[in-house]
C-alpha positions as CSV (number, residue, x, y, z in Angstrom):
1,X,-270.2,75.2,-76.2
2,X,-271.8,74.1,-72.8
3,X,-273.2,70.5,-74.9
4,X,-272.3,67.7,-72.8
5,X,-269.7,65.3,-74.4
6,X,-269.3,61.4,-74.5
7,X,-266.9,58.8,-75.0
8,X,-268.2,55.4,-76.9
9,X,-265.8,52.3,-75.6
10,X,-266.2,48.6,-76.7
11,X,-264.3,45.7,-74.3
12,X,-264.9,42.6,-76.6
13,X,-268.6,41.4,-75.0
14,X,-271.0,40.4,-77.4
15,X,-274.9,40.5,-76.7
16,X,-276.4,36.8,-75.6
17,X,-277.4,34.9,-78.3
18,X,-274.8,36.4,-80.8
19,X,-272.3,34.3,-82.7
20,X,-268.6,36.0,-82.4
21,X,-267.3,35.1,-85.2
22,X,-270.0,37.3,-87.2
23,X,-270.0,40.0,-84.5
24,X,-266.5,40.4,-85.8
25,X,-267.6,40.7,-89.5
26,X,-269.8,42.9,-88.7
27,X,-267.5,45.3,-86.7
28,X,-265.1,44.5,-89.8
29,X,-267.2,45.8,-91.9
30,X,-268.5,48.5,-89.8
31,X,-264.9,50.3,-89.1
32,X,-263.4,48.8,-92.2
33,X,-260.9,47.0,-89.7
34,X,-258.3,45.0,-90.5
35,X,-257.6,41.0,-88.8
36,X,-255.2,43.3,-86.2
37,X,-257.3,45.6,-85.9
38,X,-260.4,43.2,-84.4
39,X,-258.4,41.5,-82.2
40,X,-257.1,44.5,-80.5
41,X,-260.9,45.4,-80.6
42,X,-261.7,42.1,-79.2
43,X,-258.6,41.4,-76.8
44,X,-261.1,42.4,-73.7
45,X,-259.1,45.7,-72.5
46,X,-261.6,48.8,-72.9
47,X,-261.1,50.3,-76.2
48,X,-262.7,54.0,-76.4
49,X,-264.1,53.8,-80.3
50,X,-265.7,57.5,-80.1
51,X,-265.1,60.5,-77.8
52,X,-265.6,64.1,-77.4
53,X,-269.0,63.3,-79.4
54,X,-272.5,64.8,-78.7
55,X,-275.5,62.5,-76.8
56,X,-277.4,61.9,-80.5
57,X,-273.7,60.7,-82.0
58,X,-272.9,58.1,-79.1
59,X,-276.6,56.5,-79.3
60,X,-275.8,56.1,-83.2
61,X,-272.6,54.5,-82.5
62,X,-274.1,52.3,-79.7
63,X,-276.9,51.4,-81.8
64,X,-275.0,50.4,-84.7
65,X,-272.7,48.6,-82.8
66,X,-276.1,46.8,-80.5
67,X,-277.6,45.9,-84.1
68,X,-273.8,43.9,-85.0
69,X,-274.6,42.2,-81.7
70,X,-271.2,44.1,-80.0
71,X,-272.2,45.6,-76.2
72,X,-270.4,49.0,-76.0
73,X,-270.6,51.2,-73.2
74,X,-271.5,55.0,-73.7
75,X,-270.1,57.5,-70.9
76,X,-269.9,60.7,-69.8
77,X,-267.0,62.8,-70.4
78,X,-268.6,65.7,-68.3
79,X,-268.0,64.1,-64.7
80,X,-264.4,63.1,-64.9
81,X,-262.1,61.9,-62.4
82,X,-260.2,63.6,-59.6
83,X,-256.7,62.3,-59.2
84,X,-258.4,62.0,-55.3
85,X,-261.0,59.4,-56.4
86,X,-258.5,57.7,-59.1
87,X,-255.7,57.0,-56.3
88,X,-258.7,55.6,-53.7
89,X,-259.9,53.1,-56.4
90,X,-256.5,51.9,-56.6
91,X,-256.1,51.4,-53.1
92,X,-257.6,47.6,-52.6
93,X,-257.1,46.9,-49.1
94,X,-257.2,49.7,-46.0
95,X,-253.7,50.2,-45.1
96,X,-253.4,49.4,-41.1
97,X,-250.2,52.1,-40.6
98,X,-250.9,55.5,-40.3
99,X,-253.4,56.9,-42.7
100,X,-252.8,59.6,-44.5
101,X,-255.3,62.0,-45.4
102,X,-254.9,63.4,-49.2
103,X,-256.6,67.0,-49.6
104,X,-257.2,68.0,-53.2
105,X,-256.1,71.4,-52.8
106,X,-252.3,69.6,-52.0
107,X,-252.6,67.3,-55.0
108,X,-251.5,69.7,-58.4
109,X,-253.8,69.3,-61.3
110,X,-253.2,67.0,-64.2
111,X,-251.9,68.8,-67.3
112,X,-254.5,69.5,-70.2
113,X,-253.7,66.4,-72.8
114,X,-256.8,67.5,-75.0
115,X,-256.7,71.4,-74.9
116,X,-258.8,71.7,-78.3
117,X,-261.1,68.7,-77.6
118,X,-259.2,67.1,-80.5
119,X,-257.3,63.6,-80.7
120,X,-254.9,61.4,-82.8
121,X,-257.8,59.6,-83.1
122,X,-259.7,62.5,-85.2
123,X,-257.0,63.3,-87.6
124,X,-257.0,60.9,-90.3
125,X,-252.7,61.8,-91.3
126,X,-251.9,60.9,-87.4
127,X,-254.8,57.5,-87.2
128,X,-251.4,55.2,-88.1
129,X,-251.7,50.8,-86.8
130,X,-248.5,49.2,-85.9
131,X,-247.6,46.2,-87.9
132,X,-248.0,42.9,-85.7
133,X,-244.1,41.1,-85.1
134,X,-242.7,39.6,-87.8
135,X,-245.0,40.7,-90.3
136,X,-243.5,41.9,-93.6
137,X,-243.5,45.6,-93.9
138,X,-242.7,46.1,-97.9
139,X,-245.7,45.8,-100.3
140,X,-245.1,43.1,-102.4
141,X,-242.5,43.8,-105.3
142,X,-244.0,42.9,-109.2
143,X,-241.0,41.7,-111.2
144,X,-240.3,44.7,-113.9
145,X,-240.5,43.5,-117.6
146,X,-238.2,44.1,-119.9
147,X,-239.3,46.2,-123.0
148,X,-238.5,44.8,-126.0
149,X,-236.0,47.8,-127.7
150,X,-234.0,47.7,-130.9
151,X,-230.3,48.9,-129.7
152,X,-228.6,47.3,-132.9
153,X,-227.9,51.1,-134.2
154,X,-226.4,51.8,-131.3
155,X,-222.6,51.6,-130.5
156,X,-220.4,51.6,-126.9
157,X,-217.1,53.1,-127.0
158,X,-214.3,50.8,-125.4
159,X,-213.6,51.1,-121.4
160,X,-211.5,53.8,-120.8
161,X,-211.7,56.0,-123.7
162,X,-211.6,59.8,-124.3
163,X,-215.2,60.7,-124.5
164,X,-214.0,64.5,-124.9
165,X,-216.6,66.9,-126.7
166,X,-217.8,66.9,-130.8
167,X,-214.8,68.8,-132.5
168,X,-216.8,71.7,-134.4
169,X,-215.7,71.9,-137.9
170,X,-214.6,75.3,-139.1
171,X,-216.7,78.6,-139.4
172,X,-218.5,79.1,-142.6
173,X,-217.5,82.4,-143.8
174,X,-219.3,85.8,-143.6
175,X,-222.1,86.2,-145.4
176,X,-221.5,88.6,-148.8
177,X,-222.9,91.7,-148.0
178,X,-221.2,93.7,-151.1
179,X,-225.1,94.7,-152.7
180,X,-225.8,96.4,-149.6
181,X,-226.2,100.2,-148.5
182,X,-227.0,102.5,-145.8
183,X,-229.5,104.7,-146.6
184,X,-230.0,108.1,-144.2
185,X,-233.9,108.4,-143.7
């Protein structure tokens, strides 16, 4: 298992020349996504639609998603950050106090969040939306009809009555068994 992996990530650009509105369709279509859906798609923050995938698998998605006029971005996975090079990139302007110098052997590694090379993303029971605010979170309720039944045989015993059991009615008597006999065989 030494096959490079890559990550497949859309930020809401759309190819020159391409008309948004059926970029979006498109995409719709494409990842059967709902109206929420697209616009977190399409808010502009990096959305990672793919990862842990093989080379041949990310130039699918990227093609697919080129041809619905979307411009994703296919990375890497195998060079990954060191918390080193993620705290420098955060740094914007050289502090003019004392500098300190961060050694990677002092900084502990981050814990594994992906141990089987398997995500919530990949594991259709866990792949759950949240419901924008206010939105109405009961499927719509179909009035029940009433079925037409014919009760007039029926009968209701009056509030508060003893509902105790059916009274049996007395045993019916042996059976005559005066024309019988034992035999010895």
């Amino acid at each position: 298992m030494n096959e490079e992996l890559y990550e497949v990530a859309f930020s809401g650009a759309i190819l020159e020349g391409a008309d948004i509105e059926q970029v979006k369709a498109k995409i719709g279509a494409m990842f059967k996504a709902d109206a929420a859906k697209l616009a977190h798609l399409f808010s502009g923050k990096r959305v990672v639609i793919k990862k842990n995938i093989d080379q041949a698998t990310a130039n699918k998605y990227k093609t697919a998603l080129t041809n619905a006029g979307a411009d994703c971005e296919v990375k890497s996975l195998a060079v990954a950050e060191t918390p080193v090079q993620a705290q420098e990139k955060v740094v914007a302007e050289p502090v003019k106090a004392a500098t300190v110098k961060v050694v990677a052997e002092d900084v502990p590694t981050a814990p594994q969040t992906d141990p089987l090379g398997i995500s919530a993303n990949d594991i259709a029971d866990l792949n759950v939306n949240i419901a924008p605010v206010g939105s109405d979170m009961q499927d719509e309720i179909k009035e029940a009809i009433a079925p037409d039944l014919d009760l007039s045989g029926l009968d209701m015993a009056e509030a508060g009555s003893d509902l105790g059991e059916i009274k049996k009615g007395e045993a019916p008597p042996p059976p005559n068994t005066d024309g019988m006999t034992l035999v010895d065989s």
